[in-house]
C-alpha positions in Angstrom: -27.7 -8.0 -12.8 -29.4 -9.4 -15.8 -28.8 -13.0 -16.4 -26.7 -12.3 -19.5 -24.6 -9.9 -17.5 -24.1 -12.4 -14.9 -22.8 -15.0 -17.7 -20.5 -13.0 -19.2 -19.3 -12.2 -15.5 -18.6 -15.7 -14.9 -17.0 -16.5 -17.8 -14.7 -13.6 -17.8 -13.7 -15.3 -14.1 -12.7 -17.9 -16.0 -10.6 -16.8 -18.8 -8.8 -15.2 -16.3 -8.4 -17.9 -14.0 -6.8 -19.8 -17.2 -4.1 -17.1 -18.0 -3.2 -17.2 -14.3 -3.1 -20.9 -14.7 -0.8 -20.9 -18.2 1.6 -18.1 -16.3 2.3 -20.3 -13.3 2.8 -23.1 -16.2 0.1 -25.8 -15.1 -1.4 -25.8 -18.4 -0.2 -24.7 -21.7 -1.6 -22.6 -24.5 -3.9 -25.3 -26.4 -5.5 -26.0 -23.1 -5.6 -22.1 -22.7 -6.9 -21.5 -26.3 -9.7 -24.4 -25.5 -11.1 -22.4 -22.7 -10.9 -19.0 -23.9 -13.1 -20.7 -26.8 -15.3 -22.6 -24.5 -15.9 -19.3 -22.3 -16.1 -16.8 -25.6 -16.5 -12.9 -24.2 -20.0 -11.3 -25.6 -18.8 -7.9 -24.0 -17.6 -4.5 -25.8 -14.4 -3.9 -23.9 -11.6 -1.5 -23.3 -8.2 -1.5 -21.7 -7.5 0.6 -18.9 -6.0 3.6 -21.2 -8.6 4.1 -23.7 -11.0 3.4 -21.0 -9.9 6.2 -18.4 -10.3 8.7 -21.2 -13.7 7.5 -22.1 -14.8 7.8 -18.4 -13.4 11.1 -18.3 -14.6 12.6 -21.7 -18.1 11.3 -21.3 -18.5 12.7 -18.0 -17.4 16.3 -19.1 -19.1 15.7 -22.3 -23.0 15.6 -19.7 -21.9 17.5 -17.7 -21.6 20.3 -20.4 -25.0 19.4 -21.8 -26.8 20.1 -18.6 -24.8 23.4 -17.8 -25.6 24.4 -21.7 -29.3 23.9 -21.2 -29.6 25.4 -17.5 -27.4 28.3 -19.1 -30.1 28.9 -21.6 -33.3 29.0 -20.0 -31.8 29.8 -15.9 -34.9 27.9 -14.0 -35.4 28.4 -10.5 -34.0 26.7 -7.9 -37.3 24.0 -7.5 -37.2 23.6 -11.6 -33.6 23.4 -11.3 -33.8 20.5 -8.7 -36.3 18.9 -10.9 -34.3 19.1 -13.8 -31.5 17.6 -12.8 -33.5 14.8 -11.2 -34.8 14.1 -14.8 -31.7 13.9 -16.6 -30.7 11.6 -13.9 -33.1 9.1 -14.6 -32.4 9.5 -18.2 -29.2 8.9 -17.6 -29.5 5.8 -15.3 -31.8 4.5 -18.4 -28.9 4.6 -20.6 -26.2 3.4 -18.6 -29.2 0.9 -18.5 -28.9 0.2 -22.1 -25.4 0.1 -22.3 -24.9 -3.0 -19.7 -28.0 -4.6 -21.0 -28.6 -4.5 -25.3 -25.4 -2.8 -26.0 -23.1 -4.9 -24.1 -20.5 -2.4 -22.7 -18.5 -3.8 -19.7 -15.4 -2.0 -18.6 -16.2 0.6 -21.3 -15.9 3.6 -19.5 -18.9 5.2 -20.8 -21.4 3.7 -19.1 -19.4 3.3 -15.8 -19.6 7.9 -16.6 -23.1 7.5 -17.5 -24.2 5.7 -14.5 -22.6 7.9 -11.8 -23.0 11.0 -13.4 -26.6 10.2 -13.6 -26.8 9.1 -10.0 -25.1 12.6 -9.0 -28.0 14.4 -10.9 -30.4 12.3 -9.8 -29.4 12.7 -5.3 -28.2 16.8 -6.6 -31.5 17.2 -7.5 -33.3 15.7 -4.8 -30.8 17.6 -2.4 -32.0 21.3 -3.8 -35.8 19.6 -3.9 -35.2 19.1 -0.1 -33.4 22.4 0.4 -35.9 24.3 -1.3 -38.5 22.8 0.5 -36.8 24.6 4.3 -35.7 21.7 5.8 -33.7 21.6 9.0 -30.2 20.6 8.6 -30.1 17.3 10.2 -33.2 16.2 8.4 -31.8 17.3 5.3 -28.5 15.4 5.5 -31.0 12.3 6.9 -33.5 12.2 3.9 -30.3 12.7 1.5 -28.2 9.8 2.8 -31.0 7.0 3.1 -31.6 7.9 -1.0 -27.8 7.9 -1.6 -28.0 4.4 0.0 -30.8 3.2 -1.8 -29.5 4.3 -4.8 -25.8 3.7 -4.9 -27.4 0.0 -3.5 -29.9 -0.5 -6.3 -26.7 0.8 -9.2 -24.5 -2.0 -7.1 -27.2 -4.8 -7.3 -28.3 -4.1 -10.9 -24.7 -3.1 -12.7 -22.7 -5.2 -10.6 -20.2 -1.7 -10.0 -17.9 -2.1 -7.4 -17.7 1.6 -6.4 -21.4 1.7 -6.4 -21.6 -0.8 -3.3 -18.7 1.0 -1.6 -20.6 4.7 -2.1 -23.7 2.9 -0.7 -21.4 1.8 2.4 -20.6 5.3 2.7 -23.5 6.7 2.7 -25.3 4.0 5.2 -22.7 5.0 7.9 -23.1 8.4 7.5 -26.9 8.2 7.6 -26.0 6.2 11.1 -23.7 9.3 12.1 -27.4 11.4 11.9 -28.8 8.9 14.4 -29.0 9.6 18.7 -25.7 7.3 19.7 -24.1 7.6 16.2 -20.4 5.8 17.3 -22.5 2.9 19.5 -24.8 2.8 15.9 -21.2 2.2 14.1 -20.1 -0.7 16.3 -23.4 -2.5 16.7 -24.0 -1.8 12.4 -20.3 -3.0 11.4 -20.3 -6.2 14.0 -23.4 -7.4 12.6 -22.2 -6.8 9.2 -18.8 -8.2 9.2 -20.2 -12.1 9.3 -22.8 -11.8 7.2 -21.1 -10.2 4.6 -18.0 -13.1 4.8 -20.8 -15.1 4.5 -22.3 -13.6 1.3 -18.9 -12.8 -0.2 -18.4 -16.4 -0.7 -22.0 -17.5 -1.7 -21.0 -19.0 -4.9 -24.8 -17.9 -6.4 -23.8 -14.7 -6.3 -22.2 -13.1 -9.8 -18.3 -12.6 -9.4 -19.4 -8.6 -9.6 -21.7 -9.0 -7.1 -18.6 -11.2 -4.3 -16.8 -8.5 -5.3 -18.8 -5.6 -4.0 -19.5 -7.4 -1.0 -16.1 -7.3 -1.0 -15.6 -3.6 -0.6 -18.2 -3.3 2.1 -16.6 -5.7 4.3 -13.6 -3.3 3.7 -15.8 -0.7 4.6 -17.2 -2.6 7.6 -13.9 -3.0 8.9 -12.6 0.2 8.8 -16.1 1.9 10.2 -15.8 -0.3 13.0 -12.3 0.3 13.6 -13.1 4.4 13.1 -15.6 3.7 15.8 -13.2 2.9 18.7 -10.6 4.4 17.1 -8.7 6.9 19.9 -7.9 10.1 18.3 -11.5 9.8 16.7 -12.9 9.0 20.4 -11.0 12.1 22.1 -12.3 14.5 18.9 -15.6 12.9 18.3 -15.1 12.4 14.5 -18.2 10.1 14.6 -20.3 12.7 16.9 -19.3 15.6 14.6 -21.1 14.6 11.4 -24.3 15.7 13.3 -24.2 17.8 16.0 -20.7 19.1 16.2 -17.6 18.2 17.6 -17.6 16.3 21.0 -14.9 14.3 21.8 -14.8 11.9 24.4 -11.6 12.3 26.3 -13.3 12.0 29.6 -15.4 9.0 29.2 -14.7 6.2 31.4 -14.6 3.9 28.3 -11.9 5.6 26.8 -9.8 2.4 27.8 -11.6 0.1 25.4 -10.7 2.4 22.3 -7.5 2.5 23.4 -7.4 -1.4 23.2 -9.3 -1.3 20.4 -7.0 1.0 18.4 -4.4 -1.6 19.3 -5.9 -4.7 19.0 -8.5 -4.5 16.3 -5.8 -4.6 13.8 -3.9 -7.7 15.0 -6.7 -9.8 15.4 -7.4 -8.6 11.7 -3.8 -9.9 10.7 -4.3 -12.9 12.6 -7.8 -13.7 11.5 -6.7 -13.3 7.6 -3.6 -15.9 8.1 -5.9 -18.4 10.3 -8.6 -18.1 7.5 -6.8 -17.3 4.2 -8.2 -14.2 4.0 -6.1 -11.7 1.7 -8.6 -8.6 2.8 -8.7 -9.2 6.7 -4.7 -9.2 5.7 -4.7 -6.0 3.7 -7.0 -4.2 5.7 -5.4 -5.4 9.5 -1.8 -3.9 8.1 -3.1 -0.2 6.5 -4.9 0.0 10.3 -1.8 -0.8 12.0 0.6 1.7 10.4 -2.7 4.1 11.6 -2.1 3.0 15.2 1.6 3.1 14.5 0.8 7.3 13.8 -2.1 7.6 16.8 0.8 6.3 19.0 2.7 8.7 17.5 0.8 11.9 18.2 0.3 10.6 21.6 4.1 9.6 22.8 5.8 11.6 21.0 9.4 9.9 21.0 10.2 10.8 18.0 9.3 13.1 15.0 6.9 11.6 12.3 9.0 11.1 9.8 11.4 8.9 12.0 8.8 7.1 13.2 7.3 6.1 9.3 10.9 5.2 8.1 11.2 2.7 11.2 7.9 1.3 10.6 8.3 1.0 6.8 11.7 -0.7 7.4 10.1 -2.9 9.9 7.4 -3.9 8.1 10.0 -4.8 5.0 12.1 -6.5 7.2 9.5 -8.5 8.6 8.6 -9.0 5.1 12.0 -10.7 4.1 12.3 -12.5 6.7 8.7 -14.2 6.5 9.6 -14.8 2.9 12.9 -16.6 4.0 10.7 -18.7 6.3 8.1 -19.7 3.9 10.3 -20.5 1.1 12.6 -23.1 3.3 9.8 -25.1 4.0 9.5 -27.9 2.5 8.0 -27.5 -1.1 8.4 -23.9 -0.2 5.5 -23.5 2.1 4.6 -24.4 5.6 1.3 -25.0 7.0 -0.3 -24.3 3.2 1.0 -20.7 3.3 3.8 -19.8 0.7 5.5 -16.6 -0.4 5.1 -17.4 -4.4 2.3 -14.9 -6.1 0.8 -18.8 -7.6 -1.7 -17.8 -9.7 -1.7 -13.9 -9.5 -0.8 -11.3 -12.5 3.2 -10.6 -12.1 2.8 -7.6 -14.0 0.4 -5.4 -11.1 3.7 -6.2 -9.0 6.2 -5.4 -11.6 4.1 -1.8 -12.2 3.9 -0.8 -8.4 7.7 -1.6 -8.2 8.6 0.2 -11.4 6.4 3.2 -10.1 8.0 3.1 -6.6 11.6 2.6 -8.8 10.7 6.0 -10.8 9.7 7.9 -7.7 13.1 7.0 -6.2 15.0 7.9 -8.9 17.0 10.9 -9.0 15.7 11.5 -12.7 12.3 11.8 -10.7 13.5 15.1 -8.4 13.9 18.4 -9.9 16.7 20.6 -9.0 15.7 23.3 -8.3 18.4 26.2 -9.4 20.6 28.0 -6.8 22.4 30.5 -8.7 20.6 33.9 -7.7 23.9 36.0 -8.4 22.9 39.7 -10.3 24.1 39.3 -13.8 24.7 42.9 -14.9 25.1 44.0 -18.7 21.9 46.5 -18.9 18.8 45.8 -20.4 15.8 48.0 -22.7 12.3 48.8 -21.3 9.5 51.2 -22.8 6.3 50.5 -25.0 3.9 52.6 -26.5 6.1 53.6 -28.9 8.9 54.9 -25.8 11.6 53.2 -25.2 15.1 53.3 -23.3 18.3 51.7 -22.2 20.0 50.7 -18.3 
């Protein structure tokens, strides 16, 4: 990120560390107004509204320029390749412009601008490669490493969040090409998981920057957990991506991925409450309601839905009853955990509980009409200047 990029960052960390701070009441609003002046914000903003429909308009809005011009002069496919390569880079140049001298953050425009031009610029490179009679596997190869590269280089120098996740993506399928792909998943994700903790806390690093080290810890996590995963190990998921589907139901490791697909999500839980990590705590819970449906598929006490509806309630009774305990310790925490949201934004929980409250109600669910009785009385037909009664 440029340096300016990286300062505005920061102090937008701040600002909103100081709302969280006058909503939980420590401070009040001169002390708020005193660092909201101290940390001004340099950068053209949007709210999430106006900013959706930016992302979206300027997307369709290239998008329609490059169909227009390859509508008017139809190149081939190696001048089409090339083409969209260009206006790839020209487009990466001005989602350049736009986080540099123009000073767009959370615009929408340049978030469109950057990864429609980093489409063009891998589509084009794919038909370059394709053109150019490559074998499949080789193809997929070449296409992945510049996906990673790319998406990398868009994380490192924008600071975009989804950029680092895409390059995640693209690393571990570029690993799925490789001889061993599942044993290249483990070995990549352990080794990643610490040093990305590591990084993710490096306080050097721009708050955009933490944060897409962020989502390829995520990432990590889940890749490794894919990888010893047990419905993935008797279908070869992993092996697939390459060389077509074979699963491993008869290896004699099959043991360890049923551990793992047991385990690796509890130790996740348990690592996030020893180490106050909200991710590990996120992540460990959406893996276990996934080994909560493997079991599923594999015992099959019960149907599906019976076996969601016990786990949800579980999970809200455990919930509850968590909260109970952490709230009637003394201060209303007990070994520094607590059930209060502290500093957080109230109103991202008050919008997923109004959503879940409209998707309950029974304003939400459209009846549908049951009345298919014949109601006679006769009717007209013809056209054409014909016409006639029944």
């Amino acid at each position: 990120m440029r340096a300016a990029a990286a300062e505005a960052d920061r102090r937008r960390e701040v600002r909103v560390a100081a709302r969280g701070w006058r909503r939980a009441g420590t401070i009040d609003e001169r002390a708020l107004d005193a660092v909201v002046r101290s940390y001004p914000d340099d950068r053209v903003r949007l709210g999430p509204s106006f900013r959706g429909l930016a992302f979206v308009f300027t997307a369709l809005a290239l998008n329609a320029v490059f169909f227009f011009v390859m509508a008017v002069f139809r190149p081939d496919g190696n001048t089409a390749g090339a083409s969209a390569m260009a206006f790839g880079l020209l487009l990466c140049v001005l989602a350049d412009i736009q986080f540099g001298p123009l000073r767009r953050e959370e615009g929408g425009t340049e978030t469109a601008t950057a990864l429609v031009g980093l489409a063009y610029l891998l589509g084009g490179a794919g038909l370059l490669m394709f053109d150019a009679r490559l074998g499949e596997r080789t193809l997929l190869s070449w296409l992945f490493a510049m996906a990673t590269l790319a998406f990398a280089a868009a994380a490192w120098r924008w600071g975009m969040r989804v950029c680092a996740a895409l390059a995640g993506v693209s690393f571990f399928l570029l690993l799925a090409q490789g001889p061993a792909p599942r044993l290249l998943w483990i070995v990549a994700s352990s080794m990643l998981i610490p040093a990305l903790m590591a990084a993710g806390e490096y306080p050097r690093l721009p708050p955009a920057h933490r944060r897409s080290v962020q989502a390829l810890l995520g990432l990590a996590l889940i890749a490794l957990y894919a990888s010893v995963h047990l419905r993935s190990w008797d279908t070869g998921f992993i092996e697939s991506m390459s060389s077509g589907t074979h699963g491993l139901g008869d290896s004699p490791w099959r043991p360890l991925a049923i551990a793992g697909t047991a385990l690796i999500p509890l130790a996740a839980i348990a690592f996030g409450v020893a180490t106050r990590r909200r991710l590990f705590l996120d992540v460990g819970l959406a893996l276990g309601i996934v080994s909560l449906v493997t079991l599923r598929f594999y015992v099959r006490f019960a149907p599906l839905w019976v076996v969601l509806s016990l786990g949800g309630g579980a999970a809200i009774a455990a919930a509850l009853a968590l909260r109970r305990f952490l709230a009637s310790g003394a201060g209303g925490e007990r070994g520094g955990l607590t059930a209060e949201p502290l500093f957080e934004d109230p109103e991202k929980h008050r919008s997923l509980e109004v959503v879940a409250a409209l998707a309950a109600s029974p304003a939400a669910k459209v009846a549908a009409s049951d009345d298919r009785s014949l109601a006679p009385g006769g009717g007209r037909f013809g056209g054409g200047g014909a016409s006639g009664e029944y």
